[in-house]
VEXLOFI-712634 format. One line per field, with one value per residue (C-alpha): residue number from 1; residue in three letters; x, y, z. Coordinates in Angstrom, 3 decimals, always signed. Layout:
k	[NUM	...]
r	[ALA	...]
X	[X	...]
Y	[Y	...]
Z	[Z	...]
This chain:
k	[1	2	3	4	5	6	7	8	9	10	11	12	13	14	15	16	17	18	19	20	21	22	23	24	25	26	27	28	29	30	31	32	33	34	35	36	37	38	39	40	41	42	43	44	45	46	47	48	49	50	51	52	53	54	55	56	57	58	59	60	61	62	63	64	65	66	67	68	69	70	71	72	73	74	75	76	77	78	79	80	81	82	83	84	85	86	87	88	89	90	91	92	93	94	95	96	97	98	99	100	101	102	103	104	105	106	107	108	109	110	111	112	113	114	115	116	117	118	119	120	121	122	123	124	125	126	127	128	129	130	131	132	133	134	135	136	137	138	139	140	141	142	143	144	145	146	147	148	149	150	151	152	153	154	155	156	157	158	159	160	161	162	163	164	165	166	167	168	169	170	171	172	173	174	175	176	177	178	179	180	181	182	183	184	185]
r	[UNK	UNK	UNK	UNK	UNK	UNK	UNK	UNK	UNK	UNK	UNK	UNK	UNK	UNK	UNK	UNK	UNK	UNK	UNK	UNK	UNK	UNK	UNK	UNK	UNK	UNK	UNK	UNK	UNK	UNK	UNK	UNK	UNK	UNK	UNK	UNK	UNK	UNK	UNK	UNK	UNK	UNK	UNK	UNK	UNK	UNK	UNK	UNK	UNK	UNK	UNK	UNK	UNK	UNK	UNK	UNK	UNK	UNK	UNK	UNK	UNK	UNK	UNK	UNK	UNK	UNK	UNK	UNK	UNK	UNK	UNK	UNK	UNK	UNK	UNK	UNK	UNK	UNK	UNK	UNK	UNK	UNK	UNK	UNK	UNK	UNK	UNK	UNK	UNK	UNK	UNK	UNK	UNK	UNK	UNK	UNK	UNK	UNK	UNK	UNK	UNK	UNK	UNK	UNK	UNK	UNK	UNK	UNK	UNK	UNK	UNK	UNK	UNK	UNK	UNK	UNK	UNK	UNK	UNK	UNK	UNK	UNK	UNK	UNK	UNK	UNK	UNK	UNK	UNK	UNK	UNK	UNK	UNK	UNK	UNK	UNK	UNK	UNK	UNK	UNK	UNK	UNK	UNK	UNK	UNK	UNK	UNK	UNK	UNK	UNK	UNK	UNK	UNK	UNK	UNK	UNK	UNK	UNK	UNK	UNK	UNK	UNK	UNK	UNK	UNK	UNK	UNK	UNK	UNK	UNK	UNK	UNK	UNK	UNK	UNK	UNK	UNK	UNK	UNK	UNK	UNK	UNK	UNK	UNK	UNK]
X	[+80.186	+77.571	+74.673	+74.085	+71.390	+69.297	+68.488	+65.001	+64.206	+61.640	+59.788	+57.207	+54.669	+53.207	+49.660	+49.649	+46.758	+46.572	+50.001	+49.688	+52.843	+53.211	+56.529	+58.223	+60.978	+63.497	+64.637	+67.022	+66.196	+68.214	+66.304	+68.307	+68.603	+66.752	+63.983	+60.859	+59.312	+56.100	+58.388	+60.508	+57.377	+56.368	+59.262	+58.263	+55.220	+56.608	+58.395	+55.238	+53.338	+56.554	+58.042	+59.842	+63.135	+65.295	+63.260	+66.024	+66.449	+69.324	+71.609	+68.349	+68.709	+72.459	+72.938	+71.384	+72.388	+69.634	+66.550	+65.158	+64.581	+65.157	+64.959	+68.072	+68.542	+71.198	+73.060	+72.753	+70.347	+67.463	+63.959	+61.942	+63.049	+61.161	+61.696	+59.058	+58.202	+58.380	+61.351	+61.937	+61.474	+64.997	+65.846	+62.273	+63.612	+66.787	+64.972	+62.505	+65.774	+68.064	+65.067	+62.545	+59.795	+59.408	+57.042	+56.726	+55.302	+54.181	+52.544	+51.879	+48.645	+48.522	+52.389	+52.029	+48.757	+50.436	+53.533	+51.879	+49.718	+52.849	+54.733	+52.046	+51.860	+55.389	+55.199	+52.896	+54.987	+56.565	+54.826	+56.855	+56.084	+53.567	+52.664	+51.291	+50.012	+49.323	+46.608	+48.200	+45.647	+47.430	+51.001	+50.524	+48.852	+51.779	+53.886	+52.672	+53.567	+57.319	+59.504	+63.108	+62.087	+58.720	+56.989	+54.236	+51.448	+50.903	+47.580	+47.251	+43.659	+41.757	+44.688	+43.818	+46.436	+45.868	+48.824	+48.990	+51.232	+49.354	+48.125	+46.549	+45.575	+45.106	+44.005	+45.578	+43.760	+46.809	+45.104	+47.037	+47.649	+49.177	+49.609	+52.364	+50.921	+53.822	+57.094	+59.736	+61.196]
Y	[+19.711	+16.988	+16.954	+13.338	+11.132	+11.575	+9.045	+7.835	+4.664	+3.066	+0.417	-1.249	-3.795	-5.707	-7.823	-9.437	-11.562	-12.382	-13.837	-14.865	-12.917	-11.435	-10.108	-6.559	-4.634	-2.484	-0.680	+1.933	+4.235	+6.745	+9.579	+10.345	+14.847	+13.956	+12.040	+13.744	+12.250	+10.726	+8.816	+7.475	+6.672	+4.868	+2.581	+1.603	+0.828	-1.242	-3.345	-3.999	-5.341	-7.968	-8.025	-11.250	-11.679	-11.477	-8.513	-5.322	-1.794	-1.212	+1.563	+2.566	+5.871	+6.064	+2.761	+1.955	-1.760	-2.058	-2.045	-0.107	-3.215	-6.496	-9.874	-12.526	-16.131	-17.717	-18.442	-14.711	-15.130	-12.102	-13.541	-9.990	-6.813	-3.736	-0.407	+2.747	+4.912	+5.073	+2.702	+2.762	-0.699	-1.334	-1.421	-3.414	-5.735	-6.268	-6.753	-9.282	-11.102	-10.977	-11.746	-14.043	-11.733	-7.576	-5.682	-1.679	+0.541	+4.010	+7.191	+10.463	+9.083	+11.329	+11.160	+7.692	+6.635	+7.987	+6.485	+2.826	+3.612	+4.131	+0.792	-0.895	-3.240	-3.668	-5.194	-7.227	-10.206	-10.081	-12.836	-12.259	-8.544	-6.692	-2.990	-1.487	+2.233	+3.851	+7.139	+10.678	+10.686	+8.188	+9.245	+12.420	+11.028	+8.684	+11.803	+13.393	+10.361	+10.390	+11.357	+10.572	+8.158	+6.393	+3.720	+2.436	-0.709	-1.433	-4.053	-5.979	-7.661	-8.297	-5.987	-3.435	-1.609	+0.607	+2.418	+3.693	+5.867	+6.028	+8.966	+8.912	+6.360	+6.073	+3.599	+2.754	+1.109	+0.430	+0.102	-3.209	-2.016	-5.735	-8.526	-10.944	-14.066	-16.305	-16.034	-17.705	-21.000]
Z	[+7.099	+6.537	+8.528	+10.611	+10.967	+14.112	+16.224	+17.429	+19.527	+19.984	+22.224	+20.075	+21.001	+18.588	+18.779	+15.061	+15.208	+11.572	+11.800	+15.470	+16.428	+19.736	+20.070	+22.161	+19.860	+21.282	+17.856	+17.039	+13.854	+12.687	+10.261	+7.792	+7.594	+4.000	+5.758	+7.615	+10.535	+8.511	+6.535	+9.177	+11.056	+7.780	+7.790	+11.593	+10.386	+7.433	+10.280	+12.918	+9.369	+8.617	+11.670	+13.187	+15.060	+12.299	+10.104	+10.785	+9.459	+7.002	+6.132	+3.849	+2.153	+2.224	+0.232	-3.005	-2.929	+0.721	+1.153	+3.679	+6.126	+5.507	+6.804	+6.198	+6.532	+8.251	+5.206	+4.384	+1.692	+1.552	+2.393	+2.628	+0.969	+2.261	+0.114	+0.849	-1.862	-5.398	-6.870	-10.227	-12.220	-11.887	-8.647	-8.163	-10.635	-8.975	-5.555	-6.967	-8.402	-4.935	-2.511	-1.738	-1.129	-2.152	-0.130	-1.397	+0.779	-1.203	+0.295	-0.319	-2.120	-5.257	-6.445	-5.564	-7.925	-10.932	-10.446	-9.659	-13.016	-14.784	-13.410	-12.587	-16.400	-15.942	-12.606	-12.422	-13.781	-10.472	-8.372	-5.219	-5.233	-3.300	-3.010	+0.074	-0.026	+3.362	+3.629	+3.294	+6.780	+8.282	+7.376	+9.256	+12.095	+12.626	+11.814	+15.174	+17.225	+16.240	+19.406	+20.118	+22.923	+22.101	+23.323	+21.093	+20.913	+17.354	+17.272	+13.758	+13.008	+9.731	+7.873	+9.683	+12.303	+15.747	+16.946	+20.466	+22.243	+25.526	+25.001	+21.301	+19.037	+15.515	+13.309	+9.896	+6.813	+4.271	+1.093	-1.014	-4.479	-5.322	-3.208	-3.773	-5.632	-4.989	-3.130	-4.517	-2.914]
């Protein structure tokens, strides 16, 4: 018998004041058995840095042909791509080909610097790619916040990002590794 996903949700308020979004999400994750809280927490992260009202989480891990979140257009065409971890070239090819933008976010810092110093020649051709690595620190702080029912403030200034649950608060310095030079029309 297969194990299923569990579900988390999750009230998040996010203050972007580089991007002068101000928006409340009411979002519904489900961790997939492979997945450990630090990632999934992670991905919500991922979303407060992009998000907008049409940025949404996708099947993720149990399809190879999503990303892990994505935002659409209304003709269905994929404007952000949002994968976590280490992809291999070709599915970071393929992403850079289907969408408009391709955002990466790695962690666990030490498996992550040798893979981005392995792919890291090969992709920088990729103008509308940009990689994103988050503190092992950080990762397990956020790690600790993850409940089944959370509410959490996420404030965005200068690239820098506070999370609060009410009751702690962390602050998260993701460290850009590339930063996408152009995204395509």
């Amino acid at each position: 018998m297969a194990i299923k996903s569990t579900i988390f949700k999750a009230e998040l308020q996010i203050t972007d004041m580089d991007r002068n979004y101000y928006q409340d999400h009411q979002l519904t994750m489900a961790r997939h058995p492979s997945e450990n809280d630090e990632r999934m927490m992670v991905r919500l992260l991922a979303f407060a840095l992009n998000a907008s009202e049409s940025l949404q989480f996708t099947r993720g891990l149990s399809s190879e042909d999503e990303p892990e979140i994505w935002q659409k257009s209304m003709s269905d065409e994929i404007e952000v791509w949002i994968d976590l971890g280490q992809p291999d070239e070709k599915r970071i090819r393929k992403a850079c080909g289907r969408a408009r933008e391709v955002v990466i976010y790695t962690y666990q810092q030490r498996s992550s610097e040798v893979w981005w110093e392995q792919q890291r020649n090969k992709l920088e051709r990729f103008d509308n790619l940009g990689v994103v690595n988050i503190p092992d620190e950080s990762v397990a702080l956020l790690g600790q916040m993850a409940q089944r029912a959370m509410r959490l403030q996420c404030t965005i200034q200068d690239g820098q990002l506070w999370f609060s649950n009410g009751e702690q608060a962390i602050e998260v310095m993701p460290d850009i590794w590339k930063r996408a030079t152009r995204v395509k029309p």
